[in-house]
C-alpha positions in Angstrom: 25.2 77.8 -59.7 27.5 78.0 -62.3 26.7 80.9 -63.6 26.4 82.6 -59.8 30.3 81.6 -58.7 31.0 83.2 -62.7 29.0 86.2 -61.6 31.4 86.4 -58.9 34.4 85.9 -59.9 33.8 89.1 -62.4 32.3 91.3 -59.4 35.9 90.3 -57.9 37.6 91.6 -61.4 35.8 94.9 -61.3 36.6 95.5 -57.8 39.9 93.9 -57.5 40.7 97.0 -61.0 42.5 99.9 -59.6 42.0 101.5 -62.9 38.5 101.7 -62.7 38.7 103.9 -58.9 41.3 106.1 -60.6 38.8 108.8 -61.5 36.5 107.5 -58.5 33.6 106.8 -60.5 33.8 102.7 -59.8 32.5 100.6 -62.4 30.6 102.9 -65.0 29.4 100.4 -67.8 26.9 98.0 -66.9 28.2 95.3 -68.7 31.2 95.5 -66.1 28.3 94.5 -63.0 25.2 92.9 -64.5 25.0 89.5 -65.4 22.1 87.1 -66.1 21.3 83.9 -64.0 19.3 80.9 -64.3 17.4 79.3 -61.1 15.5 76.0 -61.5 12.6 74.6 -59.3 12.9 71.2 -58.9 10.7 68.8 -58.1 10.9 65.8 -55.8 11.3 62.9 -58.2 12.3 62.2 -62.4 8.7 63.3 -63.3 6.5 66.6 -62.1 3.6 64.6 -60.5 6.0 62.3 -58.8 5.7 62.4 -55.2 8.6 60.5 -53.9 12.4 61.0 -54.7 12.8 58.1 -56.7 14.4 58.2 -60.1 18.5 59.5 -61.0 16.9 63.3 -61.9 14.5 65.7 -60.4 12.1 67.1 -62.8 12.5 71.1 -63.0 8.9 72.5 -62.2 9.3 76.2 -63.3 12.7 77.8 -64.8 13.3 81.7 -64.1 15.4 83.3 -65.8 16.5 87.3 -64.4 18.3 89.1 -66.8 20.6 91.8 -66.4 20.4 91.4 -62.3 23.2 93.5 -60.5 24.3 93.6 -56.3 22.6 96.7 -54.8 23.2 96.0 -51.3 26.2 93.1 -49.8 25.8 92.7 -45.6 28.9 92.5 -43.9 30.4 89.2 -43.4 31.0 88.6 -39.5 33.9 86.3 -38.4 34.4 85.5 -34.9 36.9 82.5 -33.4 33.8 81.0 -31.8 32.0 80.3 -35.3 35.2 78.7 -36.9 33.3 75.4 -37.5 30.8 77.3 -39.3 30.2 78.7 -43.1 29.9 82.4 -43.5 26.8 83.9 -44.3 26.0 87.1 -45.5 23.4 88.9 -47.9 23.0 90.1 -50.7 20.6 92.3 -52.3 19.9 92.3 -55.9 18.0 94.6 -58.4 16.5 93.0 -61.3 16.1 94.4 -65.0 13.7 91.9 -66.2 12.6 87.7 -65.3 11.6 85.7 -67.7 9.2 82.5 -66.5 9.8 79.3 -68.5 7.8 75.8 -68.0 10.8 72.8 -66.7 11.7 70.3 -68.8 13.5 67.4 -66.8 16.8 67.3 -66.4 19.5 66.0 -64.5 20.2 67.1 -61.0 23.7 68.0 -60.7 
């Protein structure tokens, strides 16, 4: 998750950079929009054939790894008065250069 509000917060850079529309070619390097991110599968308890939640970790089942990913397509965020009580959704579409599969180790949840 980390690494996602990081991804962000760079997106933000490169589009918050007037000097990058000056020519109006946006962002041209990749480096300036890819990133890579980590997502974990967990499992329900500390050990993969655990069935219950018990134990202070989940065990991570499976670890992918994309590499290079970049936003291709970002939906439109609606706000309304009525839906003040509610978090904003939206989506996002991303292209991927290559995923790496990886067994889970355990490891702390949080």
């Amino acid at each position: 998750m980390r690494q996602y509000n990081e991804f962000l917060e760079d997106l933000h850079e490169v589009s918050s950079s007037q000097s990058l529309y000056d020519n109006n070619l946006g962002a041209t390097q990749p480096d300036a929009y890819m990133t890579n991110a980590t997502v974990y599968q967990l499992g329900r308890g500390s050990t993969k054939s655990s069935k219950t939640s018990d134990g202070s970790a989940n065990s991570v089942l499976k670890e992918y790894t994309f590499q290079n990913i970049f936003p291709t397509t970002v939906s439109e965020i609606a706000l309304s008065y009525d839906t003040g009580d509610t978090i904003e959704e939206f989506d996002v579409e991303f292209q991927v250069q290559s995923l790496n599969l990886n067994n889970g180790s355990p490891k702390p949840n949080g």
